[in-house]
C-alpha positions as CSV (number, residue, x, y, z in Angstrom):
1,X,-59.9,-40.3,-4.8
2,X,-62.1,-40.3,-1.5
3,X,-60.2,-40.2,1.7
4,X,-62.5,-40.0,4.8
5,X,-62.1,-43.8,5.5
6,X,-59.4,-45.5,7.2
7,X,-58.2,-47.8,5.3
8,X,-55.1,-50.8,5.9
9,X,-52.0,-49.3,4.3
10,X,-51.0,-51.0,0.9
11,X,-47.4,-50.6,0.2
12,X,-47.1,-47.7,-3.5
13,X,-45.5,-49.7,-6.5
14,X,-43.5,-50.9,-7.1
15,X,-44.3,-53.4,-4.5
16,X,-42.7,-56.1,-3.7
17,X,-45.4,-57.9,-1.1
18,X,-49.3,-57.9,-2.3
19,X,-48.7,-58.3,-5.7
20,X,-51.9,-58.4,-8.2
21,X,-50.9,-60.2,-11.4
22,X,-53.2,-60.3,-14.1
23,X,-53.9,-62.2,-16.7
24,X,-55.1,-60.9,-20.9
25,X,-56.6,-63.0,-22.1
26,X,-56.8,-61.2,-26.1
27,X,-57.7,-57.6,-24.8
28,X,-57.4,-54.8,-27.4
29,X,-55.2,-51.9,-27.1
30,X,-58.1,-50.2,-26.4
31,X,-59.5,-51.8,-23.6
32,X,-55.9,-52.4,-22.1
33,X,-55.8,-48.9,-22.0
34,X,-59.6,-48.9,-20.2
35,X,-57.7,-51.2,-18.2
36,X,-54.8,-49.1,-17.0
37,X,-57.1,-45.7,-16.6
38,X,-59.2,-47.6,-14.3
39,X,-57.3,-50.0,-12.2
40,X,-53.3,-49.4,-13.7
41,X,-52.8,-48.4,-9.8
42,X,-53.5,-51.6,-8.4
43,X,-51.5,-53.8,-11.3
44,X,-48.4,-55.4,-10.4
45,X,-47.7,-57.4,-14.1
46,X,-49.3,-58.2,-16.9
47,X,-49.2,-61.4,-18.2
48,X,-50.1,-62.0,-21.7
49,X,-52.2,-65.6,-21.5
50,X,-50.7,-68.9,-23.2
51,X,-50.0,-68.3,-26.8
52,X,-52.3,-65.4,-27.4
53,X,-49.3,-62.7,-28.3
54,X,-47.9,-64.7,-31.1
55,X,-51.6,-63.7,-32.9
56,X,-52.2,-60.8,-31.4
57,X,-52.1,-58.0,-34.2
58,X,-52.6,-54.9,-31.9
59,X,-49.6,-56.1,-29.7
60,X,-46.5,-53.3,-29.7
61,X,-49.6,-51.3,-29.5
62,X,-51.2,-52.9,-26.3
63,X,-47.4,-53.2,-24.7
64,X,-47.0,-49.8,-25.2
65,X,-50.5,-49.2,-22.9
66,X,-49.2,-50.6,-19.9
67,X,-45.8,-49.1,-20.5
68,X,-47.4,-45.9,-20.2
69,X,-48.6,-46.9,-16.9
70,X,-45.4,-48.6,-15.7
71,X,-47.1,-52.0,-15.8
72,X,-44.5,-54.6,-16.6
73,X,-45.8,-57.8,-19.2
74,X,-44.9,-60.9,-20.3
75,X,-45.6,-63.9,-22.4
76,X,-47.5,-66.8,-20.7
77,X,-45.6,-69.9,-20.2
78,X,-46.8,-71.7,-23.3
79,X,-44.4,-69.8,-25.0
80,X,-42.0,-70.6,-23.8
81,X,-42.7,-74.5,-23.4
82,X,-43.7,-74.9,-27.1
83,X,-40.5,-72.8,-28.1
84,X,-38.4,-75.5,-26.2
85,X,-40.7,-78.0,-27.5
86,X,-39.4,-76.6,-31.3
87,X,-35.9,-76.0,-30.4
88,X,-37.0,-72.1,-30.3
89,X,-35.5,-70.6,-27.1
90,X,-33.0,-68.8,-28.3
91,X,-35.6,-67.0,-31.4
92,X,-38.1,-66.3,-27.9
93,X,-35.5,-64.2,-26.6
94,X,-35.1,-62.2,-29.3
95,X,-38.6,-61.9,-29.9
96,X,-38.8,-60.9,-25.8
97,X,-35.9,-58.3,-27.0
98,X,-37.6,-56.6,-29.6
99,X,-40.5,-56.4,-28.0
100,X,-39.0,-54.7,-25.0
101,X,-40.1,-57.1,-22.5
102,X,-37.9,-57.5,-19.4
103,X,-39.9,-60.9,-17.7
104,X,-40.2,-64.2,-19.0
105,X,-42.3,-67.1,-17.4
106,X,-40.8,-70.8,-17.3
107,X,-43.7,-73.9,-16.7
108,X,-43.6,-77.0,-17.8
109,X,-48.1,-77.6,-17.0
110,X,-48.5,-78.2,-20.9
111,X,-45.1,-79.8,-22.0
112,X,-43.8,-82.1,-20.2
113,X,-40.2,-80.6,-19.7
114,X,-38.0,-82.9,-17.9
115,X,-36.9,-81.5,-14.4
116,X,-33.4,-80.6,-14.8
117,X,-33.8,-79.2,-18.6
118,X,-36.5,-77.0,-17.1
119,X,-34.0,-76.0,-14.6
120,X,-31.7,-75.2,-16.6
121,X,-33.8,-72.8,-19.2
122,X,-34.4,-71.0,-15.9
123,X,-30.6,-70.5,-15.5
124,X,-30.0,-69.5,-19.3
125,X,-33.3,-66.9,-19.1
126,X,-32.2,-65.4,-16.0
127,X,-28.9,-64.1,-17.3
128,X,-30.8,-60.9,-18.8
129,X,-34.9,-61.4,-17.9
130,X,-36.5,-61.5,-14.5
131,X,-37.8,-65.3,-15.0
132,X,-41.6,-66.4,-13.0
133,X,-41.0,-70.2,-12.7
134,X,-44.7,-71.9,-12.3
135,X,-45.3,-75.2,-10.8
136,X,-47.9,-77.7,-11.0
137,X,-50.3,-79.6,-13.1
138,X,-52.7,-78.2,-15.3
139,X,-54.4,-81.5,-14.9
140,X,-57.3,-81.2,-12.7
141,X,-56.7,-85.0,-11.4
142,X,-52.9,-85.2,-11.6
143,X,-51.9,-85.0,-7.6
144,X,-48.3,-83.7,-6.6
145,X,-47.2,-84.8,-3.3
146,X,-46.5,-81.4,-1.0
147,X,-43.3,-82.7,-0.4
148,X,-42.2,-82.7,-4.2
149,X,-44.5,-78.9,-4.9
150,X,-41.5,-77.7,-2.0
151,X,-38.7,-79.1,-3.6
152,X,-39.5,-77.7,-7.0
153,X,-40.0,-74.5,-5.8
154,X,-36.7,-74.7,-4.0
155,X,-35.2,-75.9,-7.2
156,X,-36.6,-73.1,-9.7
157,X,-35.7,-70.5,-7.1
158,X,-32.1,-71.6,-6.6
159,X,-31.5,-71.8,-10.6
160,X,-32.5,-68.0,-10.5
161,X,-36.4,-67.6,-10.6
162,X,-37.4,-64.5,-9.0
163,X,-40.4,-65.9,-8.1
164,X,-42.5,-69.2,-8.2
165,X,-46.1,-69.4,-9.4
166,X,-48.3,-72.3,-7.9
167,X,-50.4,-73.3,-10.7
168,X,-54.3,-73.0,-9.9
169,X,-55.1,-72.5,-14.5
170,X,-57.1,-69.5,-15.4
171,X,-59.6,-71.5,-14.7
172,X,-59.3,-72.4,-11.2
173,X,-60.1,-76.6,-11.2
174,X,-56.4,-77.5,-10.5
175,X,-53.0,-77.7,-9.2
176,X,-53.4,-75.9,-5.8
177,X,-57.2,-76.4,-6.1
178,X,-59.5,-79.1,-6.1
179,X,-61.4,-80.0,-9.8
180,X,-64.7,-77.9,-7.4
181,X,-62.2,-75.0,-7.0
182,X,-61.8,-75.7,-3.7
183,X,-58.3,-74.5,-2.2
184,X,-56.0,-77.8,-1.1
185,X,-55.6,-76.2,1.9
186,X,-53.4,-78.7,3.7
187,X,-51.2,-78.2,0.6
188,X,-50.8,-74.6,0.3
189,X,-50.1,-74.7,4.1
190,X,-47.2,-77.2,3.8
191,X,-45.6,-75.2,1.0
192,X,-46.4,-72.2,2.8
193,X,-44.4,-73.5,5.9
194,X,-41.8,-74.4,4.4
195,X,-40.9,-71.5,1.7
196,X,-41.6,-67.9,2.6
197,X,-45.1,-66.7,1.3
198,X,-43.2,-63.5,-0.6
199,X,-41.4,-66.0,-3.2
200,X,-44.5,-67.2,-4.2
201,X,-47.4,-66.1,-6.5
202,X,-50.8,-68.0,-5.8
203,X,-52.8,-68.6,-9.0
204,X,-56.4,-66.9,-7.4
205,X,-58.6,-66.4,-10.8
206,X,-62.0,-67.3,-8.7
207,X,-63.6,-64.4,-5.8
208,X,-64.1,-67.1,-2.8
209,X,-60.1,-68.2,-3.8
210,X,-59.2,-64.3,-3.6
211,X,-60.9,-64.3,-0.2
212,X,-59.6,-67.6,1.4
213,X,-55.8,-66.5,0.1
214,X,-56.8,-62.6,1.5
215,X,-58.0,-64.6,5.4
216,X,-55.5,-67.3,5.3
217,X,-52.4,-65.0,4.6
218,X,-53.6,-61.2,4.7
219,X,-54.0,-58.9,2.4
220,X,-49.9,-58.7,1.4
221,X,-50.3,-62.3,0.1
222,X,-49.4,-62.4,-3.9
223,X,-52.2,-62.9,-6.6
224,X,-51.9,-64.1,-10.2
225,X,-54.0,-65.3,-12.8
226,X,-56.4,-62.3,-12.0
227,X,-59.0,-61.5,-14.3
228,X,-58.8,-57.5,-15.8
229,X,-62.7,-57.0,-14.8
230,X,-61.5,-58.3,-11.0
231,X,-58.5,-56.3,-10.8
232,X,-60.4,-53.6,-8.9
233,X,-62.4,-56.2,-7.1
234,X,-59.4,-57.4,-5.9
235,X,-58.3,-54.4,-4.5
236,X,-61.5,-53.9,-2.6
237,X,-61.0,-57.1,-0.8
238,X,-57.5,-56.3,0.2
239,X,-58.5,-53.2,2.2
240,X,-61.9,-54.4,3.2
241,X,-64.2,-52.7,1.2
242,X,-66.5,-55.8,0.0
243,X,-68.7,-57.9,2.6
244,X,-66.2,-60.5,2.2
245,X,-63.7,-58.6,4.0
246,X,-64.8,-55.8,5.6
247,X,-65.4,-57.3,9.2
248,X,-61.4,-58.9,8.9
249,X,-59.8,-54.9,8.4
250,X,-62.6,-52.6,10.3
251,X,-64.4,-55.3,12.6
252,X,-67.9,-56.1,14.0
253,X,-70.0,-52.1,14.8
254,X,-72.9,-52.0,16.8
255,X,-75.4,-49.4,15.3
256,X,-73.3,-46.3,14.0
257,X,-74.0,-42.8,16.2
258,X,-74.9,-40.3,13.0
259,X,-72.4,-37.7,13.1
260,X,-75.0,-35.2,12.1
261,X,-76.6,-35.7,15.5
262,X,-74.5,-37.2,17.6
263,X,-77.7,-39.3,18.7
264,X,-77.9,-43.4,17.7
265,X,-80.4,-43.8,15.4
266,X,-84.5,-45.1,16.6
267,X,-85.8,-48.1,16.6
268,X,-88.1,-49.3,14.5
269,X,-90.2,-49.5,17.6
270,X,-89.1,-45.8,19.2
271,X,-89.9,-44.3,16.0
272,X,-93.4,-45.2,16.3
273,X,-96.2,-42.6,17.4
């Protein structure tokens, strides 16, 4: 790896603040492992999208990838809302077991899972799994009133969630964002203000969502729903090394001095006969 630049500090995993989660969305062992040889540094977790595992033939296979790299997974929250749906919790934890997994994620964006009965499957899946509680809609025009995103959040993190996830979909049209992908700002601001920024995970699948997120709260902010071909991406706009960023972590240069010379460069003009 290069090291002549001076780059802003990012704390070595595990890390606890500037967390990139990303989402599979069917990758093959294979190109999990492409994944992890490439970009494994700059993974937090692993999240396995909706249902996909359940038909996923190449799975103990693909777990076993990011294991290698000491990537945590888990199953997307559809899981576990259709196995509550079926009466299935307690054959998801043992599926969770034998598949080694240690983290579970709670939602309710699909299945409408009353308030308290989500609460409390957050209680019984903390006992022995680090549980990500997610809030908000799916629904690009159902509207949550800040003041009921906070007390959700509050909720799911007092019945034991380790962390909350603020819904934005893989596909970046809703909860936290407008259907135009535009961040709520007002929204995330509230919540923001009144829970601290390291509980929470903000769903960031689109580049200019990355970038408002990377401004609004610097580069320690936590990402989720992170494609695999944007993990590095991501990474580059946390330390500044995409346009996007670069002037926020190294500021505004006049014309560089070469070092060869120790001279700044001609003019257009000067360089003329």
């Amino acid at each position: 790896m290069a090291d002549f630049l001076d780059l802003p500090a990012r704390p070595p995993k595990p890390r606890t603040e500037g967390l990139t989660h990303v989402i599979d969305p069917g990758l093959t062992a294979a190109e999990a492992r492409g994944l992890m040889e490439s970009a494994g540094e700059y993974v937090d977790l692993v999240r396995l999208g909706w249902g996909s595992a359940y038909v996923t033939r190449d799975l103990d296979e693909k777990i076993a990838r990011y294991r290698e790299h000491g990537v945590p997974v888990m199953l997307g929250g559809t899981m576990t809302e259709l196995a509550w749906l079926r009466g299935k919790v307690d054959d998801l934890r043992g599926w969770i077991g034998r598949l080694g997994l240690e983290h579970v994620e709670v939602s309710s964006g699909t299945v409408a899972i009353p308030s308290e009965a989500k609460l409390d499957l957050i209680r019984t899946l903390a006992r022995d799994l680090t549980v990500f509680a997610e809030v908000g809609e799916k629904d690009p025009q159902a509207l949550i009133a800040p003041y009921r995103w906070v007390q959700m959040i509050r909720e799911s993190l007092e019945a034991g969630a380790h962390m909350v996830v603020c819904e934005g979909r893989a596909s970046g049209d809703a909860g936290m964002y407008r259907p135009d992908g535009e961040a709520r700002t007002g929204l995330i601001d509230e919540i923001a203000h009144e829970v601290d920024p390291a509980r929470l995970i903000f769903e960031a699948p689109l580049k200019h969502q990355q970038v408002w997120f990377i401004r609004h709260f610097g580069p320690a902010v936590n990402l989720g729903n992170v494609r695999p071909e944007d993990a590095i991406s991501l990474e580059t706009l946390r330390v500044g090394l995409r346009a996007d960023t670069l002037t926020l972590f190294h500021g505004r240069a006049e014309a560089a001095v070469p070092a060869s010379t120790g001279e700044p460069p001609l003019s257009t003009d000067a360089a003329r006969p």
